[in-house]
Backbone bond lengths (Angstrom), bond angles and torsions (degrees), N, CA, C in turn:
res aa  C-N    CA-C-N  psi(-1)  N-CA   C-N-CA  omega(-1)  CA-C   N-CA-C  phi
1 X - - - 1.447 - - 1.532 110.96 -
2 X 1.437 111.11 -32.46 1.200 109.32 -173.58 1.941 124.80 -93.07
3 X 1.260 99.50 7.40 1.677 125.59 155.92 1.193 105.73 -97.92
4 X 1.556 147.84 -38.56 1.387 138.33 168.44 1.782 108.02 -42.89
5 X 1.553 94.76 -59.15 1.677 98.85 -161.82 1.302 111.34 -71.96
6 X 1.432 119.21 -11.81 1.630 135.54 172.62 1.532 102.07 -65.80
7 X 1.654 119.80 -72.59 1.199 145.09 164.91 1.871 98.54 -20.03
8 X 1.155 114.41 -91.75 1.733 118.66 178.08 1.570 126.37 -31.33
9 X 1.773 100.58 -40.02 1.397 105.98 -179.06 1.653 98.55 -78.42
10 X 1.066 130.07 -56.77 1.535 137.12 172.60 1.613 108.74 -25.20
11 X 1.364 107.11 -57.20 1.389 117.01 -152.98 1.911 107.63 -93.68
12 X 1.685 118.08 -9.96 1.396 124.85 130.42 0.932 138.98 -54.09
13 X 1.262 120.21 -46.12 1.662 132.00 165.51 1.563 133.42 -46.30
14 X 1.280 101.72 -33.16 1.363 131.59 -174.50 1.503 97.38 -110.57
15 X 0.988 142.97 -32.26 1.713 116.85 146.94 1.176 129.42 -75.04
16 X 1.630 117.65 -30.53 1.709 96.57 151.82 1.647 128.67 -76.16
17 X 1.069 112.46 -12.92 1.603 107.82 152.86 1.433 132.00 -73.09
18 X 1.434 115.08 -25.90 1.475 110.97 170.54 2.165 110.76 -100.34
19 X 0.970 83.27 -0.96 1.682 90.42 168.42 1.768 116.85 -95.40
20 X 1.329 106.34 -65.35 1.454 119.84 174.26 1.799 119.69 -86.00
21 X 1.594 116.23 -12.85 1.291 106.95 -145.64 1.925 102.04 -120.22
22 X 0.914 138.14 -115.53 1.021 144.44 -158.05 1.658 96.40 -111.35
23 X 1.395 139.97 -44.95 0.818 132.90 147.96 1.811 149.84 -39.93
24 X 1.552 93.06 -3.40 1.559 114.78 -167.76 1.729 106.95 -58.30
25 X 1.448 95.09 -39.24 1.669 109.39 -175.53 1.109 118.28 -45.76
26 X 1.545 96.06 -41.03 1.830 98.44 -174.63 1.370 117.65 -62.41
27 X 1.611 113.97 -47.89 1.743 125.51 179.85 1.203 105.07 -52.25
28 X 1.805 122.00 -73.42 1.313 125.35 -162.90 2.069 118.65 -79.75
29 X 1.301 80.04 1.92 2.037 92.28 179.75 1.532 118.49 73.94
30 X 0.591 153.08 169.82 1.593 165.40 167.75 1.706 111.15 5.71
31 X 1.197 143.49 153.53 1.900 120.73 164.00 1.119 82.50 -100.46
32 X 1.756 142.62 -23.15 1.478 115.37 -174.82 1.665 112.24 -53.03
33 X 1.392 112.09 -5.10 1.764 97.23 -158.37 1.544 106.09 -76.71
34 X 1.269 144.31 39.69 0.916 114.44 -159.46 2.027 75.92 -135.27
35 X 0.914 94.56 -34.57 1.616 118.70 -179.62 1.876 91.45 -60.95
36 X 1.193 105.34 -46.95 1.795 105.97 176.70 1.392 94.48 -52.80
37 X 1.180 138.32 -75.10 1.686 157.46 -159.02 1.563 105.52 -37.10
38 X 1.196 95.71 -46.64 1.682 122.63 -151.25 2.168 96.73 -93.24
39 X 0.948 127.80 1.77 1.228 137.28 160.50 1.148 136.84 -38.06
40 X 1.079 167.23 63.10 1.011 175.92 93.28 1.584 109.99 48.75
41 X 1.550 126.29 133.68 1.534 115.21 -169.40 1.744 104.44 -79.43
42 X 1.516 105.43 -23.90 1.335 107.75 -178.59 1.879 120.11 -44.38
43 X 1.645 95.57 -43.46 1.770 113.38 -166.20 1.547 89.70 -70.15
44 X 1.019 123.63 -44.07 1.790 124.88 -165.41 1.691 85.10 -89.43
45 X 2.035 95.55 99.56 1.636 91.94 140.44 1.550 123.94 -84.88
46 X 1.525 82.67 152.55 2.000 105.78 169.71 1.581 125.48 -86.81
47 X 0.780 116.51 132.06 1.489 111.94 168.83 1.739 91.61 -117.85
48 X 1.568 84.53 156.76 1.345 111.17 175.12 1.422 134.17 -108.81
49 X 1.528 112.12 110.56 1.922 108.06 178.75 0.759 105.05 -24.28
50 X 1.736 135.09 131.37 0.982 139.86 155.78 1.710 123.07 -82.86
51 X 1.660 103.22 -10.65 1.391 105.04 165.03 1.993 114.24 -92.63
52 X 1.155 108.67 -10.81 1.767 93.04 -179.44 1.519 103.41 -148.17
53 X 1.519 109.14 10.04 1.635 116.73 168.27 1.420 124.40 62.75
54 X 1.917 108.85 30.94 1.226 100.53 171.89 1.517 104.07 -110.19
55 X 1.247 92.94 -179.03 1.964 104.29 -162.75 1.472 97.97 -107.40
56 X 1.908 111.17 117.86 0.977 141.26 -152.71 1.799 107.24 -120.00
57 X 1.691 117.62 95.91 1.483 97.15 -169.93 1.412 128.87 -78.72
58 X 1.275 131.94 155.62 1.457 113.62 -177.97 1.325 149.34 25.58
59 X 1.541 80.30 -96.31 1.813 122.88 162.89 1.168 128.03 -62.97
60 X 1.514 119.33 -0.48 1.491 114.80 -179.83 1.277 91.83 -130.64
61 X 1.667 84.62 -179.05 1.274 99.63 -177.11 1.882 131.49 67.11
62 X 1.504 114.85 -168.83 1.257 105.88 -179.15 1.707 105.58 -116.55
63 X 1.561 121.97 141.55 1.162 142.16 176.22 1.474 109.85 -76.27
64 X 1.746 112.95 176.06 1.390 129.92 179.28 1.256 117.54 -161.09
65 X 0.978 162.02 151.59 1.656 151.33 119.76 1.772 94.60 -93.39
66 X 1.824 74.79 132.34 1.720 84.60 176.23 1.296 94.88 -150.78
67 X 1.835 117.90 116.05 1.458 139.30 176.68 1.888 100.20 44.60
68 X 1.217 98.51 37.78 2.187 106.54 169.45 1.162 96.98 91.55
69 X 1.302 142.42 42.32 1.646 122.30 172.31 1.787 75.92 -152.89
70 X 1.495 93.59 155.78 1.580 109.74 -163.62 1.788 80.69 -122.80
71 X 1.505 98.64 137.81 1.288 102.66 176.13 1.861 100.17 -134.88
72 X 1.790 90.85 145.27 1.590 93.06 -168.98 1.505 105.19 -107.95
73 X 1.770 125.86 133.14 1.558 108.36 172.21 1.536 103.85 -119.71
74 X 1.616 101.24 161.01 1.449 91.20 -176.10 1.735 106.82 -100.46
75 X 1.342 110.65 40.44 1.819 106.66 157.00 1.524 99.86 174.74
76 X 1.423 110.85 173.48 1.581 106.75 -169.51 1.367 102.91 -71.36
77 X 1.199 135.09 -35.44 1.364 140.67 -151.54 1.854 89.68 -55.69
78 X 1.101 105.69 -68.02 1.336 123.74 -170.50 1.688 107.13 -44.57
79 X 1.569 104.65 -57.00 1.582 101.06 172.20 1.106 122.94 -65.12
80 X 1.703 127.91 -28.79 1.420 115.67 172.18 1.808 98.27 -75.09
81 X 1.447 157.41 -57.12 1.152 129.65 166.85 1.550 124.70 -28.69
82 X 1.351 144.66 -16.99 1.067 146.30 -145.75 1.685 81.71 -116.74
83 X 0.843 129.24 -74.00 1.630 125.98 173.36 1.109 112.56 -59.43
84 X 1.398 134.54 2.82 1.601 108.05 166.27 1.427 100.45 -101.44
85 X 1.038 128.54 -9.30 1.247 124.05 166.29 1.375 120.61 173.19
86 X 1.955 102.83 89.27 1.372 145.30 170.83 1.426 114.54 -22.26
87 X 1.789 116.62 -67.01 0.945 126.74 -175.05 1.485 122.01 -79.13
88 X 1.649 112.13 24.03 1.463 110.49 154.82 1.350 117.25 -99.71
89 X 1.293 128.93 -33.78 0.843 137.03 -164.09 1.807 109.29 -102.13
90 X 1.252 124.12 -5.96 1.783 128.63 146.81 0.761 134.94 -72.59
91 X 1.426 116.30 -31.11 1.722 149.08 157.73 1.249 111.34 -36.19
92 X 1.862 98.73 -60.47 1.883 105.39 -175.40 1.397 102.88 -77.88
93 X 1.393 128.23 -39.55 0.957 134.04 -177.33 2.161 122.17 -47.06
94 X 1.805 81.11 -48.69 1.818 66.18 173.07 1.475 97.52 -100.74
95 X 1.228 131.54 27.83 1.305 115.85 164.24 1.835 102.78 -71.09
96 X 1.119 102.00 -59.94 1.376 127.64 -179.19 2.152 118.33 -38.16
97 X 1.402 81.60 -49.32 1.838 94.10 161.94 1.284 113.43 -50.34
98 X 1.941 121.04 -50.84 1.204 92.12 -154.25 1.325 110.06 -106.37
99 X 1.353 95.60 21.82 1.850 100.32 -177.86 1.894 108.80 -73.65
């Protein structure tokens, strides 16, 4: 009896510690998430495919460095065109800037 009532008190303790206590993080996930929610499209810049000109945020999608400028695409197709040949698609690209 006196390992049961050990067992119960043990096994309270450790649900108010992983409910209320230092453990909370794990159940409810991250406290930044609310700060995710709370985002604004302004703070998240876009870059734009430079092979089919859609607007690609940050976090998605696939990356590049090409001669110091990081370029973002939104699927491989697009990034393997962009590496087979860069200088078509920078070409249109600052054509397009300075219009």
């Amino acid at each position: 009896m006196d390992g049961l009532l050990s067992l119960l008190i043990f096994a309270g303790l450790f649900y108010f510690m992983m409910r209320y206590g230092c453990g909370a993080h794990m159940i409810h996930g991250s406290h930044d998430h609310d700060a995710e929610k709370n985002k604004t499209d302004n703070t998240t810049p876009n870059h734009i495919d430079p092979v089919c000109g859609m607007k690609v945020d940050t976090d998605k999608g696939y990356g590049m460095m090409h001669e110091g400028s990081l370029y973002r695409f939104c699927s491989r197709n697009c990034l393997d065109k962009f590496e087979a040949s860069p200088q078509n698609f920078l070409h249109s690209q600052q054509q397009g800037e300075s219009s």
